[in-house]
C-alpha positions as a Python dict, from the first residue, in 0.01 Angstrom:
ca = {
    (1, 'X'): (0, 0, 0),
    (2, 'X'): (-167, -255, 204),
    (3, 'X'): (29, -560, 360),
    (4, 'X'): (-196, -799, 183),
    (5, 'X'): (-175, -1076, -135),
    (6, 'X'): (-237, -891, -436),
    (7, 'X'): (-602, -992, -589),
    (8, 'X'): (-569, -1273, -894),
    (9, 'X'): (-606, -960, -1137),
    (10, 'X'): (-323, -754, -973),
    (11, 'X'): (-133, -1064, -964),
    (12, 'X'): (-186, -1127, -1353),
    (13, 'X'): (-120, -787, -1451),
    (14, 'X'): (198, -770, -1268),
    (15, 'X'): (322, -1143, -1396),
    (16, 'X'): (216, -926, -1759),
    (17, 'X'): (403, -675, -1701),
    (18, 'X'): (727, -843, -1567),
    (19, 'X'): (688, -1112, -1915),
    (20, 'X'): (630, -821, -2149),
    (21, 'X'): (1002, -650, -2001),
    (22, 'X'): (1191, -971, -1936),
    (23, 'X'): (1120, -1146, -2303),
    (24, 'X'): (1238, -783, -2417),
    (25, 'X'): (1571, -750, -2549),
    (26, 'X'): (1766, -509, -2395),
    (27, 'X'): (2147, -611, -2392),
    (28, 'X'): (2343, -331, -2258),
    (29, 'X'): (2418, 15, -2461),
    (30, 'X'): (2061, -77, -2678),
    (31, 'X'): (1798, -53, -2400),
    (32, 'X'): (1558, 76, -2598),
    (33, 'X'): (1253, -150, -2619),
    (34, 'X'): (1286, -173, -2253),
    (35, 'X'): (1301, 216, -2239),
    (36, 'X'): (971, 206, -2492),
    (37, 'X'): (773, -32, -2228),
    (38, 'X'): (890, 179, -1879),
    (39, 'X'): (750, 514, -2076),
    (40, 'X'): (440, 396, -2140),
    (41, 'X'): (382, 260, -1765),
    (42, 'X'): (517, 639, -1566),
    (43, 'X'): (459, 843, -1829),
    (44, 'X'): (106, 916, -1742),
    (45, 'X'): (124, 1028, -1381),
    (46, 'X'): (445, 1176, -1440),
    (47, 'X'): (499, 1555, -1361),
    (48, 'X'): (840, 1496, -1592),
    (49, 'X'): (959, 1233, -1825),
    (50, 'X'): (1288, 1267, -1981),
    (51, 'X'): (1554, 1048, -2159),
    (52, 'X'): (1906, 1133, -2091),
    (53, 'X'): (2193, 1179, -2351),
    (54, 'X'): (2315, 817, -2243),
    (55, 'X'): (1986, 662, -2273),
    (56, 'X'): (1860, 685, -1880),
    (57, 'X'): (1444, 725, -1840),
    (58, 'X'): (1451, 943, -1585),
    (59, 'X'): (1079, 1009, -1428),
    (60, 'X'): (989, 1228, -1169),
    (61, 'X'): (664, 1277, -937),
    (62, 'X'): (651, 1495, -698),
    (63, 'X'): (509, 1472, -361),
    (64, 'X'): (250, 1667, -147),
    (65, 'X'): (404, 1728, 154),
    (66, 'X'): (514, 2058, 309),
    (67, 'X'): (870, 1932, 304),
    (68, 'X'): (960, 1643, 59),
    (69, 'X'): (1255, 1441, 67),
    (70, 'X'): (1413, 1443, -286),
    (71, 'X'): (1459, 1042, -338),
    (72, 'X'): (1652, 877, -638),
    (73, 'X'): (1508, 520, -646),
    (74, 'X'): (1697, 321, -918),
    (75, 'X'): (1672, -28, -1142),
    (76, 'X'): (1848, -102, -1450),
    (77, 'X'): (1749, -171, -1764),
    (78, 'X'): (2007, -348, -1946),
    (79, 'X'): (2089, -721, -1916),
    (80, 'X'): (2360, -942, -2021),
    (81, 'X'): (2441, -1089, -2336),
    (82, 'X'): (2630, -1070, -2700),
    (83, 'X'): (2722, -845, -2974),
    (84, 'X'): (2769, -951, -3343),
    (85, 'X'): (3113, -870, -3405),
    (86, 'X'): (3229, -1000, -3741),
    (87, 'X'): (3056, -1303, -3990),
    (88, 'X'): (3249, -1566, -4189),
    (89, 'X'): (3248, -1682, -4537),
    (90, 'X'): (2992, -2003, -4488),
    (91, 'X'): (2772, -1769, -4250),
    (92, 'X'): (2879, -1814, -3917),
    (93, 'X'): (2865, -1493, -3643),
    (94, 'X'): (3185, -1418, -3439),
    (95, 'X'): (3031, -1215, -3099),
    (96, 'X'): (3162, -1069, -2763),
    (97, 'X'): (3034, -1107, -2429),
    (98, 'X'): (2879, -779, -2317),
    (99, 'X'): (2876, -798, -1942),
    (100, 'X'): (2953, -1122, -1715),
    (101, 'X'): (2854, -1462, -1884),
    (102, 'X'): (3073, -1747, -1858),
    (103, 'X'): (3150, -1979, -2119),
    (104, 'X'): (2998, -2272, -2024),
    (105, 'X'): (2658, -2090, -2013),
    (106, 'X'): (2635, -2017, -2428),
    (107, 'X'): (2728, -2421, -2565),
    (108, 'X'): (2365, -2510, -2723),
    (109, 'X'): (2149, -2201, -2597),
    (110, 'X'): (1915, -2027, -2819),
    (111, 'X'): (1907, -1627, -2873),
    (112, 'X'): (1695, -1371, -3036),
    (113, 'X'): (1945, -1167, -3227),
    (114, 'X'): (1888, -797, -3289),
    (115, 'X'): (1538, -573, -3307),
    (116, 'X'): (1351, -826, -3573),
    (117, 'X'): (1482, -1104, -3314),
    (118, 'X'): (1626, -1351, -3547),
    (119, 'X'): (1675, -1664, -3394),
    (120, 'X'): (2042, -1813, -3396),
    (121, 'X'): (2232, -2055, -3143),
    (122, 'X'): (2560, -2100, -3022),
    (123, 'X'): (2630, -2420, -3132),
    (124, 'X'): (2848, -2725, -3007),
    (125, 'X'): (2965, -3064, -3086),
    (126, 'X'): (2759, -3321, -2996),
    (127, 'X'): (2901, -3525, -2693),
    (128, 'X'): (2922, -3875, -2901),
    (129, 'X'): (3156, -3720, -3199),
    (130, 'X'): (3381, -3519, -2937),
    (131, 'X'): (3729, -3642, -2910),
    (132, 'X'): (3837, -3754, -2566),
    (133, 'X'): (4013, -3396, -2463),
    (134, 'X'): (3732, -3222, -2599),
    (135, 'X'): (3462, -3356, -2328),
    (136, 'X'): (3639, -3210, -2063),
    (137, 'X'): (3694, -2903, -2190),
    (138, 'X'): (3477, -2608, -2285),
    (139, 'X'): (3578, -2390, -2553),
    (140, 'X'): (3666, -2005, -2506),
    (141, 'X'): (3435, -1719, -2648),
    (142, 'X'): (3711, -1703, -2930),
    (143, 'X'): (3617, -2001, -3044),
    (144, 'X'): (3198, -1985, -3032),
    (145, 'X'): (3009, -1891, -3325),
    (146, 'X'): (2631, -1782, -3335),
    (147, 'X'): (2431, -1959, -3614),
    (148, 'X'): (2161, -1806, -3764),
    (149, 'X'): (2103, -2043, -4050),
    (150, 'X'): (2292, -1862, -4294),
    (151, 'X'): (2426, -2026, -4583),
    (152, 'X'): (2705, -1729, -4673),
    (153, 'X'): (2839, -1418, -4517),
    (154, 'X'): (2640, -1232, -4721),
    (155, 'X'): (2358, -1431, -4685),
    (156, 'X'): (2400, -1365, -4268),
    (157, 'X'): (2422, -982, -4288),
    (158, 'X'): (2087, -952, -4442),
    (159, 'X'): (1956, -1062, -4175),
    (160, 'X'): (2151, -938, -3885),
    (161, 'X'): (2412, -645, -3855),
    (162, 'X'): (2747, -640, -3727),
    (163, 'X'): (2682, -450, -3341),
    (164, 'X'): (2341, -643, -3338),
    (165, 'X'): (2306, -722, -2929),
    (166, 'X'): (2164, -1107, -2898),
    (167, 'X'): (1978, -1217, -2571),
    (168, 'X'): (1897, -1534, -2438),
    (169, 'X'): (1536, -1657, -2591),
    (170, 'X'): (1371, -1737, -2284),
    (171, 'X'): (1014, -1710, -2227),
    (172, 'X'): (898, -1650, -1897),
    (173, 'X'): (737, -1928, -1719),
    (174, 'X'): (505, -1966, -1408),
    (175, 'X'): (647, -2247, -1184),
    (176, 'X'): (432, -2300, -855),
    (177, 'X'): (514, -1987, -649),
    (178, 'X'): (812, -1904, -823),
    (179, 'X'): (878, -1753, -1208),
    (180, 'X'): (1186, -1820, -1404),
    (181, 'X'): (1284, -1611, -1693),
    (182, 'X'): (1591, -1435, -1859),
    (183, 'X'): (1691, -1069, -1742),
    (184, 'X'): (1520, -1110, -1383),
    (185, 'X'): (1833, -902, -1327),
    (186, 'X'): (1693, -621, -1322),
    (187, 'X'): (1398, -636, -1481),
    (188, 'X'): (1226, -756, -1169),
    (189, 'X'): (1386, -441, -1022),
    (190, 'X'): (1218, -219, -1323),
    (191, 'X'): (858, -388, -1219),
    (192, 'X'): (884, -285, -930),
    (193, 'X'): (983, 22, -949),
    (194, 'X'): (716, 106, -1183),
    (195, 'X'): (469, -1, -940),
    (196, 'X'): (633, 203, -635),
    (197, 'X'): (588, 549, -876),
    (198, 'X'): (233, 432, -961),
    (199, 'X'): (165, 464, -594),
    (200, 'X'): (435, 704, -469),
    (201, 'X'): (413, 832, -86),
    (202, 'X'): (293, 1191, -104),
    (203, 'X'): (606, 1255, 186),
    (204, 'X'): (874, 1253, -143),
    (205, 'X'): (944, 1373, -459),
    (206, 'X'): (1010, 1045, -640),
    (207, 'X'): (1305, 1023, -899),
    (208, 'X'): (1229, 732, -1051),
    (209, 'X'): (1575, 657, -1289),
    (210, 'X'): (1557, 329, -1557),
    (211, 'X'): (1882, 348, -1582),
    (212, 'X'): (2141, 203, -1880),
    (213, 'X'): (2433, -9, -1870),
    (214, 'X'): (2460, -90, -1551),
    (215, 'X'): (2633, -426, -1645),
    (216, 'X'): (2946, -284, -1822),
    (217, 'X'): (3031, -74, -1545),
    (218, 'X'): (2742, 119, -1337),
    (219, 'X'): (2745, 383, -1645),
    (220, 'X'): (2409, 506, -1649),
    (221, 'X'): (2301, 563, -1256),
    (222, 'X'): (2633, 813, -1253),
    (223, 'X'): (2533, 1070, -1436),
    (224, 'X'): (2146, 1044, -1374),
    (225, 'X'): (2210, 1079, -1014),
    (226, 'X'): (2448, 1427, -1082),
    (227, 'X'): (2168, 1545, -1306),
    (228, 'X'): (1925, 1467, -1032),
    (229, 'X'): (2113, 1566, -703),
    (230, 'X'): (1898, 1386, -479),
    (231, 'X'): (1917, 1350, -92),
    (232, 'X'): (1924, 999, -100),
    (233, 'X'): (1914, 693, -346),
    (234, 'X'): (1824, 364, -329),
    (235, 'X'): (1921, 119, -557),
    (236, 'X'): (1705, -181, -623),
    (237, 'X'): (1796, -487, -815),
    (238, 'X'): (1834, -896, -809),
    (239, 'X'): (2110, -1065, -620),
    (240, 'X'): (2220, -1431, -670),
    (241, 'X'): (2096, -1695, -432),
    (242, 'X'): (2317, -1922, -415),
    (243, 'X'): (2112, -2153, -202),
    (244, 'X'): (2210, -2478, -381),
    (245, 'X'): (2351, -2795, -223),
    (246, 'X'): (2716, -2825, -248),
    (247, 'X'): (2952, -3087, -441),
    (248, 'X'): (3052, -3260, -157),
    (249, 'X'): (2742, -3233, 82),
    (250, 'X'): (2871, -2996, 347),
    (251, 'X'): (2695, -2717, 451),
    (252, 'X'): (2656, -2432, 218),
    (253, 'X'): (2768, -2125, 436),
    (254, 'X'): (2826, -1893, 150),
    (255, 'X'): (2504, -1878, 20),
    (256, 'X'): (2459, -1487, -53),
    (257, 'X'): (2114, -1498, -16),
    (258, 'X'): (1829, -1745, 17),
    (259, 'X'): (1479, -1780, -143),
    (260, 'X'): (1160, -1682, 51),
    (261, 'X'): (1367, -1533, 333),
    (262, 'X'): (1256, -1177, 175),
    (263, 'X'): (1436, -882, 24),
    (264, 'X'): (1784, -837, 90),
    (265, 'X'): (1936, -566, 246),
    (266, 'X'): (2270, -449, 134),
    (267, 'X'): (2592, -381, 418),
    (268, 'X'): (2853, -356, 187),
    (269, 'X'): (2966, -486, -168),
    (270, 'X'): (3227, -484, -410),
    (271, 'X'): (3139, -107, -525),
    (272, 'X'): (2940, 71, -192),
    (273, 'X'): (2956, 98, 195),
    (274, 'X'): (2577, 114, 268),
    (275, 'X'): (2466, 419, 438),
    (276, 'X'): (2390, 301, 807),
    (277, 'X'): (2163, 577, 895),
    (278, 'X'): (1946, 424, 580),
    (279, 'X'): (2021, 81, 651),
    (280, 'X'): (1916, 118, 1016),
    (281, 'X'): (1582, 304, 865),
    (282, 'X'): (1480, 24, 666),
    (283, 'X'): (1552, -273, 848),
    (284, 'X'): (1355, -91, 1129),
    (285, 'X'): (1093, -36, 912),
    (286, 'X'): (1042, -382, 833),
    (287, 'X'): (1033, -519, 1189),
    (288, 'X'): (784, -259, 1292),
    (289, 'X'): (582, -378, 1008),
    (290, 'X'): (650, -775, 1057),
    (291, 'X'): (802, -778, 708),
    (292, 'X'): (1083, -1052, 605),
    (293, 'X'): (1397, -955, 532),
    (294, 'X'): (1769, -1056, 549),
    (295, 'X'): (2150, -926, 497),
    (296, 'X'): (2321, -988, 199),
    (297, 'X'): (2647, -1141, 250),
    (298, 'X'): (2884, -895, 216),
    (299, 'X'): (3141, -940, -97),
    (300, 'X'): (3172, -860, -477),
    (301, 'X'): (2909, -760, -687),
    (302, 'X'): (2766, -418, -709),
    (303, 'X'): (2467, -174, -793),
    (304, 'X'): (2402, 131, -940),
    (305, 'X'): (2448, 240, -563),
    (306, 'X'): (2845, 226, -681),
    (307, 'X'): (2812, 484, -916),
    (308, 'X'): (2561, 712, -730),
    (309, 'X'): (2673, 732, -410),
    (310, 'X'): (2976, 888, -502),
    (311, 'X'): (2794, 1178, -750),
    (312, 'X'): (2813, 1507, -691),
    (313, 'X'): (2930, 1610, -302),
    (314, 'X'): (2849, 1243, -236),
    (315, 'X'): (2489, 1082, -191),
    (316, 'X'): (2371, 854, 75),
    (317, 'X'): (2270, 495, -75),
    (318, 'X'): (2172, 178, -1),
    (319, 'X'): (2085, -127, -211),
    (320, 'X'): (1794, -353, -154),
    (321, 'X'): (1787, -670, -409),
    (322, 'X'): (1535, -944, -437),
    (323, 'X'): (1757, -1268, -434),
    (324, 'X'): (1740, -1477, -763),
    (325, 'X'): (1896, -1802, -824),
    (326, 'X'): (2087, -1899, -1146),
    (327, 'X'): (2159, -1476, -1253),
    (328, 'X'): (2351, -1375, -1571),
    (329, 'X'): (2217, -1747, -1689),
    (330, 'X'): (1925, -1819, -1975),
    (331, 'X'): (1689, -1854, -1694),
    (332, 'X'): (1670, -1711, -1322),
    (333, 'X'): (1415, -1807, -1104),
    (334, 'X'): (1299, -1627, -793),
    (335, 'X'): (979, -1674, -567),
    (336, 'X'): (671, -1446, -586),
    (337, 'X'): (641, -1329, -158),
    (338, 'X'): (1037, -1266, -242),
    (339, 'X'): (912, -998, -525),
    (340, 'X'): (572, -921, -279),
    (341, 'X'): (750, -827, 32),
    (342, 'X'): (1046, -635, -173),
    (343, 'X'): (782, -423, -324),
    (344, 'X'): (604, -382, 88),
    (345, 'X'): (914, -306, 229),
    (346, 'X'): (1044, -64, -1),
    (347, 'X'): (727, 122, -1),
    (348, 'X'): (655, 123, 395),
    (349, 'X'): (1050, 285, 409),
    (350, 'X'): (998, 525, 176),
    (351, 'X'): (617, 628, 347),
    (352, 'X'): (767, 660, 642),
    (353, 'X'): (1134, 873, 557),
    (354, 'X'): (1131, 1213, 674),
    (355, 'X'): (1438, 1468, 648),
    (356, 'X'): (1541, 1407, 991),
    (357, 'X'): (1584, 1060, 854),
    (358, 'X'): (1918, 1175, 725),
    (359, 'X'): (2028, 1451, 947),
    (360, 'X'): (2001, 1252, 1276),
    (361, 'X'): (2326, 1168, 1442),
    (362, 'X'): (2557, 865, 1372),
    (363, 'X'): (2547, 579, 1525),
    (364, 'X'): (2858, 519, 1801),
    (365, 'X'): (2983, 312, 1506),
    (366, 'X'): (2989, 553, 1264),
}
């Protein structure tokens, strides 16, 4: 995969296919339009294509080589967002968070409810006819409705059903160098996965696993990764940016990640202790090959690397994210050589792994 800026048509058709699976709606536990767009991208130079009894795509394409490293590379499916729960007699929709949104993020914000994506909104009182209390206060996810326009309960339920998952109805949108959309996380992280198996080193068998509900709990990259008992797994999603200028104007020193500093590299979150041997193979890779890169902050959060690095007799993993500002929001936004050099990186490491890549010796640190 040459270091170079992918030609106007590459460029297009990858900006096609990241719209096509970010405007899909794929709120955890029903992934399945997602799944339905992934298939049709791997499924043709796949040696085997399989859907899991949890909903995991799991594809596999095996390499050339005399000896083959067996590599998991994961990205989720599933995003964040709401499930009907229960309507009320003048129409209104009572819903549940499914995975982490805040309150504050829902007051006024349009969705696409369910598979015939019926529009609705969470509505909200409008600032002038608040009382006094009321501006300063936002109200809980008990309290929030989702209107789809119905004029009874009965009236709502033909058009939607009670589980129904609703996603935030953003388009995806071209700003400058940078794209903004819903579900970056980890959609982004599907596209580019699907373009590392279209052009998969011949030195590994590639186990390329879309996995499911990786919001609600890592679910999905568990059990692929004992099906699959790879040698090593690497777990790529979005991490948030939080590059912004503070409220009081001092200097913002727990920013995560930055835009257009490159991929990040994972040391340790919330759910995994990166593997060093891996960590130490990749971030050599990309200074022998002049590529950008930084260290995610270590702290909460977590990947699939949670779940799979603890399958089975245990399974060296790393995570490497492309940051993304504004995450588990209506719109992200993250810069195109952030996406670019993920994809580089990612594929120069995994050209360039070899089994002695994991048998080597420790470090004197560990």
């Amino acid at each position: 995969m040459a270091r170079t800026r992918p030609s106007r048509t590459a460029q297009r058709s990858h900006l096609a296919l990241l719209r096509a699976l970010t405007e899909a709606v794929g709120v955890s536990g029903d992934e399945g339009e997602v799944r339905r767009l992934v298939r049709e991208q791997v499924e043709p130079l796949a040696d085997e294509v399989l859907v899991d009894a949890l909903g995991n795509l799991i594809a596999v394409r095996k390499g050339t080589a005399r000896r083959c490293v067996r590599v998991m590379l994961s990205a989720h499916m599933d995003e964040v967002g709401l499930m009907l729960t229960g309507a009320e007699a003048d129409g209104y929709l009572h819903v549940a968070t499914v995975g982490g949104i805040a309150p504050h993020q829902l007051l006024g914000k349009a969705f696409w409810v369910g598979k015939d994506r019926v529009p609705g909104v969470i509505g909200m009182t409008p600032p002038h006819l608040s009382a006094p209390g009321d501006k300063r206060r936002t109200p809980g996810f008990d309290q929030m409705r989702l209107d789809v326009g119905a004029r009874t309960r009965d009236d709502a339920l033909e058009r939607v059903r009670i589980g129904d998952r609703a996603a935030f109805a953003t388009p995806l949108a071209r700003l400058g160098d940078a794209v903004s959309a819903k579900a970056l996380d980890d959609r982004l992280g599907v596209a580019i996965l699907i373009e590392l198996f279209q052009a998969a080193p011949a030195s590994i068998d590639l186990m390329a696993t879309f996995s499911v509900q990786e919001e609600v709990g890592l679910r999905g990259a568990g059990v692929a990764a004992h099906r699959l008992d790879p040698q090593m797994a690497i777990a790529i999603d979005c991490t948030p940016a939080r590059d912004l200028p503070t409220w009081d104007g001092s200097e913002n020193t727990a920013y995560n990640t930055r835009l257009g500093l490159g991929p990040a590299l994972y040391t340790a979150d919330r759910a995994t202790v990166s593997d060093r041997r891996l960590l130490e193979h990749v971030e050599a890779v990309a200074r022998s090959a002049r590529l950008p890169y930084q260290f995610r902050q270590p702290g909460g959060g977590g990947t699939d690397a949670g779940s799979i690095h603890r399958a089975r007799k245990g399974i060296p993993a790393i995570s490497v994210s492309v940051p993304v500002r504004y995450p588990h929001s209506p719109a992200g936004l993250i810069r195109l050589d952030d996406w670019r050099n993920t994809v580089l990186l990612l594929h120069a490491a995994l050209s360039r792994l070899t089994p002695e890549s994991l048998t080597r010796k420790r470090t004197a640190h560990g």
